[in-house]
C-alpha positions as CSV (number, residue, x, y, z in Angstrom):
1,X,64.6,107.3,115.2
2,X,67.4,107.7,112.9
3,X,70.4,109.1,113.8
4,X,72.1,112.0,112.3
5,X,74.8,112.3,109.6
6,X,77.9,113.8,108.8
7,X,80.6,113.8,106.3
8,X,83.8,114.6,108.0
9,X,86.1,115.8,105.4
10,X,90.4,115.6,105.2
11,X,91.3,118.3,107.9
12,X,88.8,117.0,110.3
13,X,90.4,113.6,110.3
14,X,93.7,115.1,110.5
15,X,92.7,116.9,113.6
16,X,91.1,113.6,114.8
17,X,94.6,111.7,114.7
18,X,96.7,114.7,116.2
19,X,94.4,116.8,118.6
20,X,92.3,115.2,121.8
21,X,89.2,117.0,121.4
22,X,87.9,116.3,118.0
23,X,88.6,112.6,118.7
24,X,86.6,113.0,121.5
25,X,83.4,114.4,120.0
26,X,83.8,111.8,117.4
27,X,83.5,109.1,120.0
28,X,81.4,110.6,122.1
29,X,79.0,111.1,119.4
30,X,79.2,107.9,117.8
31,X,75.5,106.6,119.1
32,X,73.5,109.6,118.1
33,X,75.0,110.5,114.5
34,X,76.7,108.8,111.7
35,X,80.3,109.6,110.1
36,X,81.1,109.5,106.9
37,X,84.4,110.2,104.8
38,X,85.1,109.8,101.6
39,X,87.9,107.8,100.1
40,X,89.5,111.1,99.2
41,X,89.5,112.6,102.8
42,X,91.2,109.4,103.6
43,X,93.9,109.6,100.9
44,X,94.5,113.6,101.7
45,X,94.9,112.8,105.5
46,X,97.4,110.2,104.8
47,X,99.5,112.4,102.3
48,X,99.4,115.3,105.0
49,X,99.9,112.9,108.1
50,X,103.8,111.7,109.4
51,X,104.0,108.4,109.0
């Protein structure tokens, strides 16, 4: 069976980094669907992110 995908996009990852619960969906997740981000999502979440 193939698993499921999704494209997680800037503010997602954001929320990954800062919040608890987004991180843990993401992880808990991980077996049953596929994430994806684009270089982009990447590059906005780093502009918007404290170093």
């Amino acid at each position: 069976m193939s698993k499921k995908a999704i494209v997680l996009d800037a503010n997602i990852l954001i929320r990954a980094v800062l919040g608890r619960r987004v991180r843990e969906l993401i992880v808990d997740s991980a077996e049953v669907i596929q994430f994806f981000a684009p270089d982009v999502a990447y590059a906005d979440a780093r502009k918007y992110l404290p170093s």
